[in-house]
C-alpha positions as CSV (number, residue, x, y, z in Angstrom):
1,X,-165.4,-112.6,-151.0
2,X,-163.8,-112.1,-147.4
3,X,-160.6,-113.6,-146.1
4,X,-161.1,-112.3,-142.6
5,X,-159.2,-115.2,-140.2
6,X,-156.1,-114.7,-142.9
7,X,-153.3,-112.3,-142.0
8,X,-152.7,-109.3,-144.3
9,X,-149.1,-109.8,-144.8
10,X,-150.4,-113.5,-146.4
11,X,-153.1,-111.9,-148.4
12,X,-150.6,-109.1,-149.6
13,X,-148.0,-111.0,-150.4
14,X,-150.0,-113.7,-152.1
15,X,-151.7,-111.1,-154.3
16,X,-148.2,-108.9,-155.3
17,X,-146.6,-112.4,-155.9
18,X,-148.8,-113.0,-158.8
19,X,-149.2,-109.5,-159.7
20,X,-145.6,-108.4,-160.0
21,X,-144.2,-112.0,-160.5
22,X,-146.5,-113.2,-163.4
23,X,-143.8,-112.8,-165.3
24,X,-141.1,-114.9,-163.4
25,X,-144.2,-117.3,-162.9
26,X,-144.1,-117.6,-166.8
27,X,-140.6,-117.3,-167.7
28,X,-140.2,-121.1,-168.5
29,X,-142.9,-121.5,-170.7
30,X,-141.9,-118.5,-172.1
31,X,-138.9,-118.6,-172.8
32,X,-139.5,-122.6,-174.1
33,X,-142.1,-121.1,-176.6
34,X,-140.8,-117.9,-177.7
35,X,-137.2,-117.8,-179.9
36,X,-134.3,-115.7,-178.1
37,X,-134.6,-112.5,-180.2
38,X,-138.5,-112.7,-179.7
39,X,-138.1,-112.7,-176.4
40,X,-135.3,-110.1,-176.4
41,X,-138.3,-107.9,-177.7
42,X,-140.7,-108.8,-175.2
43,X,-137.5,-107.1,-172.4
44,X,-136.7,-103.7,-175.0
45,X,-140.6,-103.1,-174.8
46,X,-140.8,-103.9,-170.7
47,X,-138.0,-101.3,-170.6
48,X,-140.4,-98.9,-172.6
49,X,-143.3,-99.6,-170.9
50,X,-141.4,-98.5,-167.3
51,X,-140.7,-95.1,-168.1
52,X,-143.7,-94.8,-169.9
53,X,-146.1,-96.0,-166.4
54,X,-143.2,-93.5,-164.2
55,X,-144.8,-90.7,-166.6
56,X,-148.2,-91.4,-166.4
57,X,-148.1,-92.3,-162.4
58,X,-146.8,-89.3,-162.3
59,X,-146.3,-90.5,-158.4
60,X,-149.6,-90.2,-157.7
61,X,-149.7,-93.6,-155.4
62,X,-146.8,-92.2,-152.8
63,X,-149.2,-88.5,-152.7
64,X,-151.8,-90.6,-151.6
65,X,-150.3,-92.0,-149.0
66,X,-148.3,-88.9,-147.8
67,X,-151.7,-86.6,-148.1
68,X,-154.6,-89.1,-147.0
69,X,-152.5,-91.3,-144.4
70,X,-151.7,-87.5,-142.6
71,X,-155.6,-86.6,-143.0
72,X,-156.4,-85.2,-139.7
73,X,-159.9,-87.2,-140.4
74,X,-161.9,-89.7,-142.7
75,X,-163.5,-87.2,-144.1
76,X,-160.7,-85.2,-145.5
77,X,-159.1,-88.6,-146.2
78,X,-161.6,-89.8,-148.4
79,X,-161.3,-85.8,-150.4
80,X,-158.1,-86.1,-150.7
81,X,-158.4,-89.7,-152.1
82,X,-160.9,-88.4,-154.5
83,X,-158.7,-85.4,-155.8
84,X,-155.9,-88.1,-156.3
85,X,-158.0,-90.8,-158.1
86,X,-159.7,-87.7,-160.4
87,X,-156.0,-86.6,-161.2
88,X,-154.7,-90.6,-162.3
89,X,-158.3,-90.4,-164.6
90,X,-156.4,-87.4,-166.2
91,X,-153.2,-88.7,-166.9
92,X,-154.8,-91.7,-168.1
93,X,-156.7,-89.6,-170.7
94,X,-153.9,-87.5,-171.7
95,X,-151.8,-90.6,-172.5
96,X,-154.1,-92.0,-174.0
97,X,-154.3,-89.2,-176.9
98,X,-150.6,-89.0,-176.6
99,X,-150.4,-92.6,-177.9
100,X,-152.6,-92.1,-180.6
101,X,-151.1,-88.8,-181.9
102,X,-147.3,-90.3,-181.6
103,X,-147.6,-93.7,-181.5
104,X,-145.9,-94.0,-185.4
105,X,-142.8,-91.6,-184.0
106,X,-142.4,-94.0,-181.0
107,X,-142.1,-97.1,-182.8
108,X,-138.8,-95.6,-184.7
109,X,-137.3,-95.2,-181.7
110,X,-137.6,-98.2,-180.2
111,X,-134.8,-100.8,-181.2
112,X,-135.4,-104.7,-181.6
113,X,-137.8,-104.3,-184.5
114,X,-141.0,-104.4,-182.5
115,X,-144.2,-104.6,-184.4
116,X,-146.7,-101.4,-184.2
117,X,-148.9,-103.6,-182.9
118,X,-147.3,-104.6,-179.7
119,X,-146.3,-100.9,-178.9
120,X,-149.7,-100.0,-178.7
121,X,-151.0,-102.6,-176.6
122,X,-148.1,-102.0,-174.5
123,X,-148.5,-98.3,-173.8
124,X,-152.1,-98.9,-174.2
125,X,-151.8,-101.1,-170.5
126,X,-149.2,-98.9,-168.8
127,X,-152.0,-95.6,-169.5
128,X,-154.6,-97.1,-167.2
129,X,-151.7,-97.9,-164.3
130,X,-152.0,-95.2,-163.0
131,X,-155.8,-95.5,-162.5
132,X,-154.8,-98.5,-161.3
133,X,-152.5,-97.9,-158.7
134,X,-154.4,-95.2,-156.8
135,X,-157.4,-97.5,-156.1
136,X,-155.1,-100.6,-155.1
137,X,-153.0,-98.2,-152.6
138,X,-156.6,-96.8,-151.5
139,X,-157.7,-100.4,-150.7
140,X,-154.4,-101.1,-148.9
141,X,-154.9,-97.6,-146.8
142,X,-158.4,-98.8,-145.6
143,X,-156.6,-102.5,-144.6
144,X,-159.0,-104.1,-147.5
145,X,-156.7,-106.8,-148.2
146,X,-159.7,-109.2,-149.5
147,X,-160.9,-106.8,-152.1
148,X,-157.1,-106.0,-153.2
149,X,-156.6,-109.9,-153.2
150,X,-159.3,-110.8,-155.2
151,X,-158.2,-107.6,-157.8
152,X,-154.8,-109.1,-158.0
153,X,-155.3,-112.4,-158.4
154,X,-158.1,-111.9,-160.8
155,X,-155.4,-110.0,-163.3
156,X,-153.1,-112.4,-162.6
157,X,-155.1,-115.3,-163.2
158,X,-156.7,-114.2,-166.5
159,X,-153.2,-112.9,-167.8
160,X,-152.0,-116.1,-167.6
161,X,-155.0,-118.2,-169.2
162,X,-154.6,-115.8,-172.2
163,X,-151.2,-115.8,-172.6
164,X,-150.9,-119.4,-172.8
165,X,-153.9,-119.3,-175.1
166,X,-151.9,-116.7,-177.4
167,X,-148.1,-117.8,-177.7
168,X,-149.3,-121.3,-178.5
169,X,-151.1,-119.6,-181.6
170,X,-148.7,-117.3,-182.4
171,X,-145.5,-117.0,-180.1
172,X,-145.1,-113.3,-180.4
173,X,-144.4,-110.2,-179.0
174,X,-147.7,-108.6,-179.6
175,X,-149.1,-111.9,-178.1
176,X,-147.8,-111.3,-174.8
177,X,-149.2,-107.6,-174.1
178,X,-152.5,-108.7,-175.9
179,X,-153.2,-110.9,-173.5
180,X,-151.8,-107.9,-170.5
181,X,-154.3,-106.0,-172.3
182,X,-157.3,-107.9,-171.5
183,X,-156.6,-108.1,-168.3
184,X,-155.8,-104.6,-167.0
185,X,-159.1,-103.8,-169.2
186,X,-160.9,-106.1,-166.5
187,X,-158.9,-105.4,-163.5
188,X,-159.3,-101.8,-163.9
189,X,-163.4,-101.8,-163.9
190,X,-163.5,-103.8,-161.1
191,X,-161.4,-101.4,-159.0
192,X,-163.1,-98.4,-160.8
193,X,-166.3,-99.8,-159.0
194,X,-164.4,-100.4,-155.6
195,X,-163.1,-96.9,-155.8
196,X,-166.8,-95.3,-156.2
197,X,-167.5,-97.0,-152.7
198,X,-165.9,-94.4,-150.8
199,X,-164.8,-91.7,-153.2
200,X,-166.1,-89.9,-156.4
201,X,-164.4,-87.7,-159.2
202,X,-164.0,-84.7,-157.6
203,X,-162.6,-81.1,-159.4
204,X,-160.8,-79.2,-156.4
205,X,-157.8,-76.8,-158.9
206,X,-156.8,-75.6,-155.2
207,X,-156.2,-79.4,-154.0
208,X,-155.0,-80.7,-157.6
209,X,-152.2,-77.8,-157.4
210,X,-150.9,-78.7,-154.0
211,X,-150.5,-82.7,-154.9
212,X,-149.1,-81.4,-157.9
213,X,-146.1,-79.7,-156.3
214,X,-145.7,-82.4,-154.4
215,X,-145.9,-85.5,-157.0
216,X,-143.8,-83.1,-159.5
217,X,-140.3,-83.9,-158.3
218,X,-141.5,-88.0,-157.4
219,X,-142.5,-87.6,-161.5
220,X,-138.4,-86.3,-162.1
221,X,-137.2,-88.4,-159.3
222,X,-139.4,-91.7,-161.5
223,X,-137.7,-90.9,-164.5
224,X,-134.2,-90.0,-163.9
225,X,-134.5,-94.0,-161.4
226,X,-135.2,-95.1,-165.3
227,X,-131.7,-94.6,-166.1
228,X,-131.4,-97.4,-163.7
229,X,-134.0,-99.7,-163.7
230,X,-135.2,-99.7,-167.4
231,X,-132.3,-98.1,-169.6
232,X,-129.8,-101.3,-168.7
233,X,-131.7,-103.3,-171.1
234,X,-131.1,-100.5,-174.0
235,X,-127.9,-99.8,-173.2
236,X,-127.8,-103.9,-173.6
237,X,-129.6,-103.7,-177.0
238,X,-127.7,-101.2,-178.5
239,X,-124.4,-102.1,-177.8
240,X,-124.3,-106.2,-178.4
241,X,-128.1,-108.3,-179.6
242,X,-131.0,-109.3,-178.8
243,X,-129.7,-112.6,-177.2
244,X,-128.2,-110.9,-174.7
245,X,-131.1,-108.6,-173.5
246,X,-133.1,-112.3,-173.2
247,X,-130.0,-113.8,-171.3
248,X,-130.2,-110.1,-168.6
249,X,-133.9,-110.2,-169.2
250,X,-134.0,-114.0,-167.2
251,X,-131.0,-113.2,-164.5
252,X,-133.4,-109.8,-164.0
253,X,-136.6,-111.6,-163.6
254,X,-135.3,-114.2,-161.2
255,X,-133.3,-111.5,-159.4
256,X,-136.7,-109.1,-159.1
257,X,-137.2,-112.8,-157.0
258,X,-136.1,-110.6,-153.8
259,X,-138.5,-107.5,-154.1
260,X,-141.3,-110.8,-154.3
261,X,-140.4,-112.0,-150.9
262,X,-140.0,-108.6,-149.3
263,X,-143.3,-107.1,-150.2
264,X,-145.5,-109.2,-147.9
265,X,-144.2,-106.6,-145.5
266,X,-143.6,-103.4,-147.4
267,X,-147.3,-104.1,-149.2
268,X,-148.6,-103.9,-145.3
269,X,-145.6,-101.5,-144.2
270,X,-145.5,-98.9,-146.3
271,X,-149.2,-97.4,-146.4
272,X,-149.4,-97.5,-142.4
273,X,-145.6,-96.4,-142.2
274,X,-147.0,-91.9,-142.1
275,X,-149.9,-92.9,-139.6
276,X,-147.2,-94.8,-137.4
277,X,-145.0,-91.7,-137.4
278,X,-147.6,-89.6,-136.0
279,X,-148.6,-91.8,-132.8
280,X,-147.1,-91.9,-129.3
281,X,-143.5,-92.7,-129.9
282,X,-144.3,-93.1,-133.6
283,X,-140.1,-92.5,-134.3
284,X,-139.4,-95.3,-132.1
285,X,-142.0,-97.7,-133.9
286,X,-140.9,-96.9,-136.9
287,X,-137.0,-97.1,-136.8
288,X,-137.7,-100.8,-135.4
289,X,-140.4,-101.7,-138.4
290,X,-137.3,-100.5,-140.9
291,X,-135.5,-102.6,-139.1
292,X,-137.6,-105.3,-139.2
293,X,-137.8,-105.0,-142.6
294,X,-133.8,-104.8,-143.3
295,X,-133.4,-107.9,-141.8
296,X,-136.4,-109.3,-143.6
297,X,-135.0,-108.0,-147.4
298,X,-131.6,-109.8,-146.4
299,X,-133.4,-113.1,-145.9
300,X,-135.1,-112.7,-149.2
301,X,-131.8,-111.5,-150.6
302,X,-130.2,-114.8,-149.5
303,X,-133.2,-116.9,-150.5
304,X,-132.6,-115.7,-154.1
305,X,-129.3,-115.9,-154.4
306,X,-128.8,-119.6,-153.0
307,X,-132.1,-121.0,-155.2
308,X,-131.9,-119.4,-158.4
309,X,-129.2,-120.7,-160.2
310,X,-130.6,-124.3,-159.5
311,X,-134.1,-123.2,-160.5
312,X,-132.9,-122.1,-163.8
313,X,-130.9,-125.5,-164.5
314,X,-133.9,-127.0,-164.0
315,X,-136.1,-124.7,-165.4
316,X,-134.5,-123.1,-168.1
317,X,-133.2,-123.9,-171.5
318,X,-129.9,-124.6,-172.3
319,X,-129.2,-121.3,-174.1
320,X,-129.9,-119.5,-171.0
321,X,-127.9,-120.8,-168.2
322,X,-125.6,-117.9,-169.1
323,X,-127.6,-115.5,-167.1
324,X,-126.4,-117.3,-163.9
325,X,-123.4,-115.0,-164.6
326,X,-125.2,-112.0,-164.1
327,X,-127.6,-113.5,-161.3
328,X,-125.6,-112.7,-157.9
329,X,-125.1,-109.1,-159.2
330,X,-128.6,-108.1,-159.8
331,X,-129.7,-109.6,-156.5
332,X,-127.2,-107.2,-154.8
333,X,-128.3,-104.4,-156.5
334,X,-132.1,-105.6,-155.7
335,X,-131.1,-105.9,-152.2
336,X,-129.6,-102.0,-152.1
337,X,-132.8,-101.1,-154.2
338,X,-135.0,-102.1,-151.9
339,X,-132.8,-101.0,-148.8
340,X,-133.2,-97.3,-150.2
341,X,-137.0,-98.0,-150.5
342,X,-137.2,-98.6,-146.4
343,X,-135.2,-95.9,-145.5
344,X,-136.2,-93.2,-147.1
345,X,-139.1,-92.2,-145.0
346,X,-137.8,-88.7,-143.5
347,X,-137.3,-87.8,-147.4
348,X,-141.1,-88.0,-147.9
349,X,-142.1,-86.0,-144.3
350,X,-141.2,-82.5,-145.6
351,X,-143.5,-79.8,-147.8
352,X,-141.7,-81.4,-151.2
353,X,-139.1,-84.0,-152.4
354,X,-136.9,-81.7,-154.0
355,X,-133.5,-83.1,-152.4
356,X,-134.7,-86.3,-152.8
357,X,-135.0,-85.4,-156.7
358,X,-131.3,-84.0,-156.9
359,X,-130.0,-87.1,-155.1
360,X,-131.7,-89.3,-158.0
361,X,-130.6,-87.1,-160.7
362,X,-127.2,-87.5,-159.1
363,X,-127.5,-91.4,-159.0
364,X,-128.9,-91.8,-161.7
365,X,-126.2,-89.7,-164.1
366,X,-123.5,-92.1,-162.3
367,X,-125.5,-95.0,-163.4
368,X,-125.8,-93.6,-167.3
369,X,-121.8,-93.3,-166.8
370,X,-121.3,-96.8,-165.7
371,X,-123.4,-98.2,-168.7
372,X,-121.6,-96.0,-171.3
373,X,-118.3,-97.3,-169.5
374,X,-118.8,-100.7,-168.7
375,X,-121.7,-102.2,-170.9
376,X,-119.4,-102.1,-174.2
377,X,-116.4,-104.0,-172.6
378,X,-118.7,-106.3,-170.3
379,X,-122.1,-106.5,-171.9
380,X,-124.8,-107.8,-170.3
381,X,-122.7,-108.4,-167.1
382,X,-121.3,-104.9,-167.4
383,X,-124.9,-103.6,-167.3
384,X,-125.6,-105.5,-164.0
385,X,-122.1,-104.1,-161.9
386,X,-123.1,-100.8,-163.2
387,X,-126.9,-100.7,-161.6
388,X,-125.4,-102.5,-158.2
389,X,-123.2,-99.7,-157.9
390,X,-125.8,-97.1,-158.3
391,X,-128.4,-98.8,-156.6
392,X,-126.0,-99.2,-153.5
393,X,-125.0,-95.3,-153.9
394,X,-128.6,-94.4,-153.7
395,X,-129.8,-96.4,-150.7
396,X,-127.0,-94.4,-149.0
397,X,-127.6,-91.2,-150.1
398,X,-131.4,-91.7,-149.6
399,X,-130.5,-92.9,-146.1
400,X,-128.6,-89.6,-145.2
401,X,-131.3,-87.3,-146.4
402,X,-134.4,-89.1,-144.4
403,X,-132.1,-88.8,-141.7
404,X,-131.1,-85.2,-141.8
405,X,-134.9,-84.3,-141.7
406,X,-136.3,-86.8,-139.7
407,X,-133.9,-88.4,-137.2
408,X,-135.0,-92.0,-136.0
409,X,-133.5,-93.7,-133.3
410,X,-132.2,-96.6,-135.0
411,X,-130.6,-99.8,-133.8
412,X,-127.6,-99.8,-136.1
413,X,-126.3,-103.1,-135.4
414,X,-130.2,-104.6,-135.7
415,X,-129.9,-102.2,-138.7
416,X,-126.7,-102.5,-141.0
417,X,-124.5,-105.2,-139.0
418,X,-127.3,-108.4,-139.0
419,X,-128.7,-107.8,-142.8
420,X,-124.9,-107.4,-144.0
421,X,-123.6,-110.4,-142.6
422,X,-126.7,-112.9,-144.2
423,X,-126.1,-111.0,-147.7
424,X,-122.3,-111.7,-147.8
425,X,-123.3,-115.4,-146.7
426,X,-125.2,-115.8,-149.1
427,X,-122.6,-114.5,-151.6
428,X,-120.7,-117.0,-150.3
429,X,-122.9,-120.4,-150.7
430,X,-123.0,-118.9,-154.2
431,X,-120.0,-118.6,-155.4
432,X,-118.4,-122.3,-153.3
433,X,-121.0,-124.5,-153.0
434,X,-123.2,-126.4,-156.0
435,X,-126.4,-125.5,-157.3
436,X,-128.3,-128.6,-155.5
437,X,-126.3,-128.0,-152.1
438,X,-127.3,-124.1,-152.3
439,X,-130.7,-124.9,-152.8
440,X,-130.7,-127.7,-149.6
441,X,-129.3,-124.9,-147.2
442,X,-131.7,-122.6,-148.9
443,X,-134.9,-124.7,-147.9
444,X,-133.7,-125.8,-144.7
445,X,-132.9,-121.9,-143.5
446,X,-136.6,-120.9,-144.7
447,X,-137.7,-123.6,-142.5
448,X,-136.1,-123.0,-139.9
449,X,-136.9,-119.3,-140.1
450,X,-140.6,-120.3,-140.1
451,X,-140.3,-122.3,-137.0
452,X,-138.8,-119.7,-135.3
453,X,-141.4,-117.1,-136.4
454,X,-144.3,-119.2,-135.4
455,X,-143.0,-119.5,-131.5
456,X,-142.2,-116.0,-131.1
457,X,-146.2,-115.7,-132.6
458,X,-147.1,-118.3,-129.8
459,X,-145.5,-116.5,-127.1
460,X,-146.7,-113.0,-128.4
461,X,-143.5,-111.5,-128.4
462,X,-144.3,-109.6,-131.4
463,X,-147.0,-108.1,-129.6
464,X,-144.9,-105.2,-128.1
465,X,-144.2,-104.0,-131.4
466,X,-148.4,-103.6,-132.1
467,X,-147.8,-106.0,-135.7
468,X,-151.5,-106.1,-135.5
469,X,-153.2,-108.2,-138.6
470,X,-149.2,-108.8,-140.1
């Protein structure tokens, strides 16, 4: 299946829309079918299953861009691709027998009640991610946006069938990740053959060390980000119920809304961002892509936080229209999440990412503070202040270090001033204006923003910045 006359950026974003927002796609029926504390369950074990897939990545997806995207040819591309895909195999395995030996010692950890059932299926999915991850990023690399379209949407599409399928039987928990498991199970031989194109299983201890020392502190620097992105919702179960982990739960997934809309660029950005460094006037290209991509995560930003709290009105039942409380929060701390994300290229260019560790550690113990602070006064809306603060405190400590090694002629007005001032206005249609009169500005700026893209497309004035296939 080809998709050659559509844009990459269309294809990307398409694909990640259903494959990382299958599960605001769902949250309606969801959360129409499923009781509160059930799906209070469904968020503790999404919290479990994040650190579980940071272990197991063990950042394999950002070596493979760092060592095959500065390959000084295909050939050692495609080597260092294999060394990469033969590592996430491993961890895959190891997990794997992990589970099985300690799977009974997890469960008692792991508040909400969850049946030993859907622990297994969860941690079952998350041990083939990394497996996963390192063919999709390979695909990306090699501008195979068909092949990576057809693998996402494929997932997507039978996650979905199944899980409808399953919570009308039995509206559960283990219902949920039996039907993740299917699909992963699917997804994950089709990309297993995909892989084998280009690259093979390959045993180079010289290689495996090097990517090793490098993917170590991304593995510290994945874990100690839990604290933030994963932790909130325990923090949330342990200190008031179930029914509020299901009210942050929603507010989270519609906020995760902003990450949706900016990664039809950063799905076409971020593989291509080391080869742009190293071209004629690479710095220059890519401070104004970052740029670009700033102003695009504000617009997303905005988008989210002026439709979401009609959506859920009109989506959602009654019991949780309380998570509008917690909705403009999160998509801050989405927005600064994301910000660190497109900045933090110089942290990446150096022989390891051990500052880049310490500044995450730092983060992410100010984060574990906050929650211990603020989550027993505030609850669920104390858990949200807490991760905007952190997340905000990271993108500028992130920022600082990618600077200090790698200086990039930025724009700062284009950069900080522009992205700023939509954020706050958004903030403000929020908080004065009603849900129906957010959601007209909302549609009417979108489309206006489309108009606007298509003529400067017409006129090519894009075409100075080499966009390419975006």
């Amino acid at each position: 299946m080809k998709f050659a006359n559509i844009p990459h950026t269309i294809l990307y974003g398409f694909s990640l829309a259903l494959m990382k927002g299958l599960s605001l796609i769902m949250l309606p029926f969801v959360a129409h079918t499923l009781s509160p504390d059930e799906f209070g369950r469904v968020e503790v074990l999404s919290s479990i299953t994040i650190i579980a897939s940071v272990i197991v990545g063990f950042g394999l997806e950002d070596s493979l861009y760092r060592f095959a995207g500065l390959a000084r040819n295909v050939q050692r591309q495609r080597v260092m691709a294999s060394a990469i895909f033969t590592l996430a195999t491993l961890m895959s395995v190891i997990s794997l027998l992990f589970l099985w030996l300690f799977v009974a010692q997890i469960q008692k950890h792991i508040p909400g009640n969850i049946p030993l059932e859907a622990i297994i299926l969860g941690l079952c999915i998350v041990s083939f991610e990394a497996m996963i991850a390192v063919p999709l990023g390979w695909l990306r690399m090699n501008d195979q946006a068909s092949e990576f379209c057809v693998a996402t949407i494929g997932r997507a599409f039978i996650q979905v069938v199944l899980t409808l399928w399953f919570i009308q039987v039995s509206p559960t928990v283990t219902s949920i990740f039996a039907a993740g498991f299917i699909a992963v199970i699917i997804q994950l031989a089709y990309l297993i053959f995909w892989q084998c194109q280009t690259t093979k299983w390959i045993w180079l201890p010289k290689t495996f060390k090097k990517i090793l020392t490098y993917s170590f502190p991304l593995l510290g620097t994945g874990l100690v980000g839990f604290a933030l992105m994963g932790a909130d919702r325990l923090f949330v179960a342990h200190y008031t119920s179930l029914e509020q982990v299901a009210l942050y739960g929603v507010a989270a997934k519609f906020a995760i809304g902003v990450v949706l809309f900016l990664q039809p660029y950063t799905m076409w950005w971020v593989p291509k961002r080391f080869q742009t460094l190293v071209q004629p006037n690479g710095a220059h290209s890519v401070a104004q892509f970052t740029s670009f991509g700033l102003l695009y995560l504000a617009i997303a930003t905005f988008m989210i936080m002026t439709t979401s709290e009609f959506l859920i009105t009109l989506l959602m039942p009654v019991s949780y229209l309380d998570a509008m409380n917690c909705l403009l929060i999160l998509a801050c701390a989405m927005f600064a999440k994301e910000a660190a994300e497109l900045l933090n290229i110089g942290a990446f260019t150096g022989r390891n990412t051990y500052e880049q560790f310490f500044i995450n550690c730092i983060i992410s113990l100010l984060g574990i503070g906050l929650f211990w602070s603020l989550v027993p006064l505030h609850g669920a809306y104390g858990a949200a202040i807490s991760l905007c603060i952190a997340m905000s405190a990271k993108a500028i400590g992130l920022f600082l270090l990618s600077q200090k090694r790698l200086p990039l002629p930025f724009s700062y007005g284009l950069l900080f001033g522009a992205p700023t001032a939509i954020v706050i206005l958004g903030v403000a249609l929020h908080l004065y204006l009603s849900p129906v009169s957010q959601f007209i500005i909302s549609v009417g700026s979108l489309f206006v923003i489309g108009l606007v893209t298509m003529w400067f497309r017409s006129t090519d004035a894009f075409s100075k910045y080499q966009l390419g296939k975006m």
